[in-house]
C-alpha positions as CSV (number, residue, x, y, z in Angstrom):
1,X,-121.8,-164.2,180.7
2,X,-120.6,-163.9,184.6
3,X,-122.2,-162.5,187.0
4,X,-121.3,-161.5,190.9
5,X,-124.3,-161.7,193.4
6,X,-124.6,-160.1,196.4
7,X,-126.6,-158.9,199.0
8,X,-126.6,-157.5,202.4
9,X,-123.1,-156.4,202.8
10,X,-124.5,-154.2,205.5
11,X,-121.2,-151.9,205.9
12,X,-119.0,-154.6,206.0
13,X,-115.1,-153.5,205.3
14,X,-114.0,-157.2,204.8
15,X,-116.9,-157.7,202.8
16,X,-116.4,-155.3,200.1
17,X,-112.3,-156.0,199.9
18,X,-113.8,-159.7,199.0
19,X,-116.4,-158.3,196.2
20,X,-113.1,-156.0,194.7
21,X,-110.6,-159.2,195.1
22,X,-113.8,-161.4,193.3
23,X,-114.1,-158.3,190.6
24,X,-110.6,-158.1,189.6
25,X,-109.3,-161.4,189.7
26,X,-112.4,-163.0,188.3
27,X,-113.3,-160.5,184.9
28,X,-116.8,-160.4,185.9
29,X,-119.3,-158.9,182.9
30,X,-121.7,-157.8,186.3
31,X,-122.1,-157.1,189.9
32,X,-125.5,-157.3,190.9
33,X,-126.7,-155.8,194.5
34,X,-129.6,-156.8,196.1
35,X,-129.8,-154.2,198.7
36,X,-128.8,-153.3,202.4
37,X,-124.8,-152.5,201.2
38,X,-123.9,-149.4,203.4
39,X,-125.6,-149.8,206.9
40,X,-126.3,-152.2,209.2
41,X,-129.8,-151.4,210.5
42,X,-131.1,-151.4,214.1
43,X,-131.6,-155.5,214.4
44,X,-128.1,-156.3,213.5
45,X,-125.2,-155.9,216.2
46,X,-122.2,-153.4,214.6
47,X,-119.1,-155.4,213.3
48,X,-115.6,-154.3,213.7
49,X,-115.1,-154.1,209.9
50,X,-117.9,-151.5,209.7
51,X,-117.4,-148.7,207.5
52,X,-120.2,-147.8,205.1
53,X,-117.8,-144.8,203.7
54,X,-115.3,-147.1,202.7
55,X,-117.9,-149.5,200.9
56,X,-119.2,-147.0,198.7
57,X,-115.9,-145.8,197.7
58,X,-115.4,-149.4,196.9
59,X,-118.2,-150.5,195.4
60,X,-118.6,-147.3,193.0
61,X,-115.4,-148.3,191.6
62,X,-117.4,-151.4,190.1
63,X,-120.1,-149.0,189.0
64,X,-119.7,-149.4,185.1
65,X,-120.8,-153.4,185.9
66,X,-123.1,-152.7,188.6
67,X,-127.1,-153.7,188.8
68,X,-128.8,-152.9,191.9
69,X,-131.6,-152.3,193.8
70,X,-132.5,-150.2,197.4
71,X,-133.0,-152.2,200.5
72,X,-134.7,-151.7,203.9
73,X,-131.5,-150.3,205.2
74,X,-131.0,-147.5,202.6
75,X,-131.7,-144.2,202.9
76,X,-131.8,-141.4,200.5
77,X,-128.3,-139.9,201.8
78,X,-126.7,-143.5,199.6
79,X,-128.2,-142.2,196.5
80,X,-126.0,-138.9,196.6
81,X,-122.6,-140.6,197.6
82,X,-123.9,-144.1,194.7
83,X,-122.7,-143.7,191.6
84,X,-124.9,-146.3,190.1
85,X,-128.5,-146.3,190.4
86,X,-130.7,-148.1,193.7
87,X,-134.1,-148.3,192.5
88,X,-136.9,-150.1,194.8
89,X,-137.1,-152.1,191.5
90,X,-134.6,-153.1,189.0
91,X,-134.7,-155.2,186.0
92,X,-132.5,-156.3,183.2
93,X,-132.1,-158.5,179.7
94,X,-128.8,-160.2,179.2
95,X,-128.9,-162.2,176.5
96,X,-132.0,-164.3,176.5
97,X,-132.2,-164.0,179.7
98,X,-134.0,-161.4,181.9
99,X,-133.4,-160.8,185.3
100,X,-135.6,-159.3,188.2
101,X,-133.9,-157.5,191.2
102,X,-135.6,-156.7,194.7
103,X,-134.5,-156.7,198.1
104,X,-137.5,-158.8,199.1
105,X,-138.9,-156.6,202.2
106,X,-141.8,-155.0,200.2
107,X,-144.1,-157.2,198.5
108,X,-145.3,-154.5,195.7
109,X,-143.0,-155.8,193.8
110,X,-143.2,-159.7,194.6
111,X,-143.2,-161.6,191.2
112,X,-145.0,-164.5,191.5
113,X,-144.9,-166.3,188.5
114,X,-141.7,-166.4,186.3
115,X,-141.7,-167.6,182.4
116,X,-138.1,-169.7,181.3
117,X,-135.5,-167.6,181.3
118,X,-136.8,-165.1,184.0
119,X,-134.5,-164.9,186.8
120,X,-136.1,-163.4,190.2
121,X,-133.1,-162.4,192.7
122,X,-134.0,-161.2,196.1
123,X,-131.9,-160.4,199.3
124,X,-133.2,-159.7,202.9
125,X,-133.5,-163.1,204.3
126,X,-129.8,-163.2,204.5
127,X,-130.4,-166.9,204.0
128,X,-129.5,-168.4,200.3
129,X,-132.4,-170.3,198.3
130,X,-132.4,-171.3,194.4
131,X,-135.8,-172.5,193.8
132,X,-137.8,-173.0,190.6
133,X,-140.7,-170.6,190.2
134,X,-143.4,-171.3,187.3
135,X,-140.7,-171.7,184.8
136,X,-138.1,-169.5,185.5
137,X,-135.4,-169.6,188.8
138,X,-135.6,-167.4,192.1
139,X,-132.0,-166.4,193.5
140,X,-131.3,-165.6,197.1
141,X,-127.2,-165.5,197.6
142,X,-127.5,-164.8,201.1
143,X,-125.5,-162.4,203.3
144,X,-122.0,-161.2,203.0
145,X,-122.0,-160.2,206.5
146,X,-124.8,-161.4,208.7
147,X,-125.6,-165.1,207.5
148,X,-129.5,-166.7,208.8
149,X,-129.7,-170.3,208.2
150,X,-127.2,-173.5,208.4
151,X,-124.4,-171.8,205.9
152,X,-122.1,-168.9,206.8
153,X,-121.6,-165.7,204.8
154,X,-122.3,-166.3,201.2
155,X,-122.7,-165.1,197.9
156,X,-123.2,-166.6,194.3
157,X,-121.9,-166.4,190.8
158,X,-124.1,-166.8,187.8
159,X,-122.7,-168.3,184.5
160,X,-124.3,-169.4,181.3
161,X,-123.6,-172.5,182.4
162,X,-124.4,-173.2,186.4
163,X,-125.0,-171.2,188.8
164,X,-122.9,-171.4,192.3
165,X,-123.4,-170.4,195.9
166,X,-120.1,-170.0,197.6
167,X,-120.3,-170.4,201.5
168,X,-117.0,-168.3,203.1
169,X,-115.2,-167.5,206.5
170,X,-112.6,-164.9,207.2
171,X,-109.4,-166.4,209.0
172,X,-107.7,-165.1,211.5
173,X,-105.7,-162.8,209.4
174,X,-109.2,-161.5,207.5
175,X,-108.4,-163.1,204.6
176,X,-111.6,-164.9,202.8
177,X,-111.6,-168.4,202.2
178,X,-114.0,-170.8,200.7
179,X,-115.7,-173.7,202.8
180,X,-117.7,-175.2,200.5
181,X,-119.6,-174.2,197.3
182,X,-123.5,-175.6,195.7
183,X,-124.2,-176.0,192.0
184,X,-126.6,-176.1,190.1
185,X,-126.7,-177.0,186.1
186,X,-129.7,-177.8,183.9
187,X,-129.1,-181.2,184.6
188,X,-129.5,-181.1,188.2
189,X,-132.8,-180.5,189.9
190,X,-132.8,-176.5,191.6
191,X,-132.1,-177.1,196.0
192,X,-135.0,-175.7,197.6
193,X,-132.9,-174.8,200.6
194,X,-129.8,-174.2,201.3
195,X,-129.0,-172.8,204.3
């Protein structure tokens, strides 16, 4: 199993031309989407790459592998041009595994408690965390476009195996690279911050 996490892409052109060039080149099983993909609210100052049309068109090409769930910057106007569904709420079993997606700005539906092999993923901080919680993991990748903390944009890929939080940069030429990426495995112990 391999699994794309994002969150907060917030409009961002650049952004989603990284998630398709991860998608194709990478034979993801899953895209999860943790909320805030087409618009860039009020707080946040509008990027030159913004262009919520283009990201839908984009990320509804991916919508056959796509779990999400709505964020603060949503509005019912995305659910019409989605092709995948954005509840406030979203939760799936992959194997033994179960995961839990929410953007994180409502605390309804906070979990706080997790048994092993729950996964909790939330977005909104814009800041990544992995964390134990009770006996399961909570997941924060960060943001793809407006990054909080010490690390830059971000995003993370889940495996069987580990799990990895990939800091990026655009260069000059907007092409993505990779400045440094964060594991963890079930031998190491679970960072309880990371940016």
């Amino acid at each position: 199993m391999k699994i794309l996490i994002c969150s907060d892409i917030h409009g961002s052109k650049r952004a989603c031309l990284y998630i398709k060039k991860l998608m194709e080149e990478n034979n993801f099983n899953y895209l999860f989407l943790l909320g805030d993909n087409l618009y860039n609210g009020p707080r946040n100052y509008v990027e030159e790459d913004y262009d919520p049309k283009f990201c839908f068109e984009t990320l509804n090409l991916f919508s056959n592998k796509i779990v999400a769930c709505k964020g603060n910057c949503e509005s019912d106007v995305d659910l019409m041009v989605l092709q995948f569904k954005l509840p406030k709420f979203n939760a799936i079993k992959l194997s033994d595994k179960t995961f839990y997606l929410i953007h994180g700005d409502d605390d309804t539906y906070d979990i706080k408690e997790l048994k092993e092999n729950e996964i909790l993923l939330k977005g909104h901080t814009h800041i990544p965390l992995m964390q134990k919680l009770g006996k399961g993991i909570y997941l924060n990748p960060g943001s793809m476009t407006f990054p909080k903390g010490s690390l830059d944009k971000s995003y993370m890929i889940f495996t069987d195996d580990d799990i990895k939080v990939i800091e990026f940069e655009y260069d000059n030429n907007d092409k993505p690279y990779i400045k440094s990426e964060k594991y963890y495995s079930k031998e190491q112990k679970i960072y309880n911050k990371l940016g």
